[in-house]
N, CA and C atoms as a LAMMPS dump frame, in Angstrom:
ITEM: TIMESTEP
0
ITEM: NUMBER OF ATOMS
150
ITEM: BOX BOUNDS ff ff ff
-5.0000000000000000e+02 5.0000000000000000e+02
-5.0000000000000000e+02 5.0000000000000000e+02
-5.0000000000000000e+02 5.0000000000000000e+02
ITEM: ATOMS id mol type element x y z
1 1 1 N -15.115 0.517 -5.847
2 1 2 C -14.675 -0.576 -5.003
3 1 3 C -13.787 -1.55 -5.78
4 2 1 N -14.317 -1.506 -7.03
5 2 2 C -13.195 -2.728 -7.77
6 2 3 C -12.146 -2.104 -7.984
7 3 1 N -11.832 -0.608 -7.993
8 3 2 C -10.671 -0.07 -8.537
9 3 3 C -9.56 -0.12 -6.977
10 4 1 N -10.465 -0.209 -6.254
11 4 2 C -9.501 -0.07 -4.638
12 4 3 C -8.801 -1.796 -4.984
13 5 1 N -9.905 -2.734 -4.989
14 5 2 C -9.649 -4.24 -5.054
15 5 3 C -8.212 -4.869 -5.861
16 6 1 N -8.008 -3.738 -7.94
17 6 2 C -7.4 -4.131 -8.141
18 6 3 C -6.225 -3.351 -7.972
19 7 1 N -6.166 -2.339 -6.894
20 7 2 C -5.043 -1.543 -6.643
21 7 3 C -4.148 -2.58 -5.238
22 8 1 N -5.012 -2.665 -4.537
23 8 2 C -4.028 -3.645 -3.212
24 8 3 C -3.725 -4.814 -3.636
25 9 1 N -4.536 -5.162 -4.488
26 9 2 C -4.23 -6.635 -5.694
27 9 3 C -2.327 -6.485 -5.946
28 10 1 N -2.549 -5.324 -7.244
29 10 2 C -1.176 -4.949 -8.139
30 10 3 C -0.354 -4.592 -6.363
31 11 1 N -0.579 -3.635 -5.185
32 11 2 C 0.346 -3.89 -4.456
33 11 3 C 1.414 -4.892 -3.876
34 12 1 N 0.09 -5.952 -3.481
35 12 2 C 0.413 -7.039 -3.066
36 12 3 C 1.557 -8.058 -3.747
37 13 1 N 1.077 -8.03 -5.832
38 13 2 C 2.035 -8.526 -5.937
39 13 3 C 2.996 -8.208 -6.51
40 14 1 N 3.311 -6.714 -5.8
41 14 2 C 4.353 -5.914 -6.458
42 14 3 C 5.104 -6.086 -4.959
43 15 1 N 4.899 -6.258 -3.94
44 15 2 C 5.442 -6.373 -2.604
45 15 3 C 6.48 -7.855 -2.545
46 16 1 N 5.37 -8.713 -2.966
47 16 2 C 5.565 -10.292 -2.961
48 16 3 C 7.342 -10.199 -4.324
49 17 1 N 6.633 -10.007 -5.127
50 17 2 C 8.039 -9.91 -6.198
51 17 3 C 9.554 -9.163 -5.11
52 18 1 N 8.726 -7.717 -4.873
53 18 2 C 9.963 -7.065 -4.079
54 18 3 C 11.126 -8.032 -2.796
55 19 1 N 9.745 -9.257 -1.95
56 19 2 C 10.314 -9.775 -0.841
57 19 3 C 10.861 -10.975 -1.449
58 20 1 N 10.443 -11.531 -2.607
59 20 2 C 11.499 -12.554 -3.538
60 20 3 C 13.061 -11.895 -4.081
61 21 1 N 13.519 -10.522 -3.739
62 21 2 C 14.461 -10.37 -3.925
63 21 3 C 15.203 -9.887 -3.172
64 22 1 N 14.475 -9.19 -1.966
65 22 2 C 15.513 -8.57 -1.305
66 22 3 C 14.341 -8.546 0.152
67 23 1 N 14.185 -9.275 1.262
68 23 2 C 13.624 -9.315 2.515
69 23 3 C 13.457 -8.173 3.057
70 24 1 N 14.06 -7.331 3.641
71 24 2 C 14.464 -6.257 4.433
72 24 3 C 13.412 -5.158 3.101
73 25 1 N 13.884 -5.351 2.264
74 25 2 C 13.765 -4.094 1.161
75 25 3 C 11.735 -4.232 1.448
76 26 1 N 11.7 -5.394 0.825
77 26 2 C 10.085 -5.672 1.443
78 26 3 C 9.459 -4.88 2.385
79 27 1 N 10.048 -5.261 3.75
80 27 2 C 9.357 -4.919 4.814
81 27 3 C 9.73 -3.083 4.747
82 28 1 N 10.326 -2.818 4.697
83 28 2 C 10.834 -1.342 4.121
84 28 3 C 9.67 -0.681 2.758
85 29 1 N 9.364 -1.537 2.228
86 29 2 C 8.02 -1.297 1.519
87 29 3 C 6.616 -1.017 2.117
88 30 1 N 6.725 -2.123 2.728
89 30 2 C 5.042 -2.159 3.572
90 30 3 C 5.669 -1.322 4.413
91 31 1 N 6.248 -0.968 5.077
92 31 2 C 6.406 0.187 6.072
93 31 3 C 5.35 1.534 5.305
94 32 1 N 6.252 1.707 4.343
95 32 2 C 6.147 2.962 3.783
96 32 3 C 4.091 2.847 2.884
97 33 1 N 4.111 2.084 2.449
98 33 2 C 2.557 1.859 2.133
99 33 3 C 1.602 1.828 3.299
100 34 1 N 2.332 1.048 4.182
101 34 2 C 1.452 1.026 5.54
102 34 3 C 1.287 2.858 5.942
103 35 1 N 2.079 3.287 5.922
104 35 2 C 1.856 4.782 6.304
105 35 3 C 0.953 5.602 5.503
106 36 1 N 1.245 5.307 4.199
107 36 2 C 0.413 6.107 2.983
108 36 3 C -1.054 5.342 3.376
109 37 1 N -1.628 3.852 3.322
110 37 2 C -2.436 3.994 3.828
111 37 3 C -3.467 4.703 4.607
112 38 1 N -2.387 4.88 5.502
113 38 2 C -3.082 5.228 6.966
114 38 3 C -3.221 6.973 6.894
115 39 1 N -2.581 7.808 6.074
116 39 2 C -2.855 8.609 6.023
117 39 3 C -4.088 9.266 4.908
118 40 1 N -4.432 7.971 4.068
119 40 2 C -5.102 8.108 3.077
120 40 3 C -6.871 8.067 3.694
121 41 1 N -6.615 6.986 4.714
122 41 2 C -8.011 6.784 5.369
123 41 3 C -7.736 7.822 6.183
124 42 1 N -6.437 8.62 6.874
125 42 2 C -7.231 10.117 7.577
126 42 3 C -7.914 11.429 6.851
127 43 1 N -6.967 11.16 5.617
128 43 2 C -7.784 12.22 4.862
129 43 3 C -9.054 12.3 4.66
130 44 1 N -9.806 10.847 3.723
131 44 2 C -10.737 10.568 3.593
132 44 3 C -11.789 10.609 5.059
133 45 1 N -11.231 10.515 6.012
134 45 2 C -12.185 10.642 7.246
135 45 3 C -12.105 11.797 7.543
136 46 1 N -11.81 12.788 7.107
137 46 2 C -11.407 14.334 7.55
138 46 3 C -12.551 15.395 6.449
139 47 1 N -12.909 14.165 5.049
140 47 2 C -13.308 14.704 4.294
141 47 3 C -12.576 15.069 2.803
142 48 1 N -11.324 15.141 2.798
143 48 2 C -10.652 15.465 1.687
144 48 3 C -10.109 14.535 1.276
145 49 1 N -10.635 14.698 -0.111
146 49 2 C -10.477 13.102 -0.722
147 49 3 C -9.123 13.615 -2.147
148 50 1 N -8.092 12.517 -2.557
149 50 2 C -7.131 13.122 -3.541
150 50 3 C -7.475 12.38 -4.928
C-alpha cells in the first residue's frame, strides 16, 4: 500500500511539473495515465496481476 501511495505521489508531481510547462501536454498526460489506470484495476479484477 505504501508503494501504490508513493507511486501516485511521484505521478502527481511529475504531472503538476508537466502542467507548469505546457497545459494541453498535461491533460494529454492524465489522459493517458487515466487509461493505464483503468486498465490496471481491470487486470487486477480479472485476476492477473503485472
Amino acid at each position: 500500500m505504501v508503494i501504490l501511495m508513493v507511486e501516485m505521489l511521484f505521478l502527481l508531481i511529475a504531472l503538476v511539473g508537466v502542467g507548469m510547462w505546457s497545459v494541453p501536454a498535461a491533460l494529454v498526460l492524465a489522459g493517458v495515465l487515466g487509461v493505464v489506470a483503468a486498465e490496471r484495476a481491470q487486470a487486477q479484477r480479472k485476476g492477473t496481476t503485472s
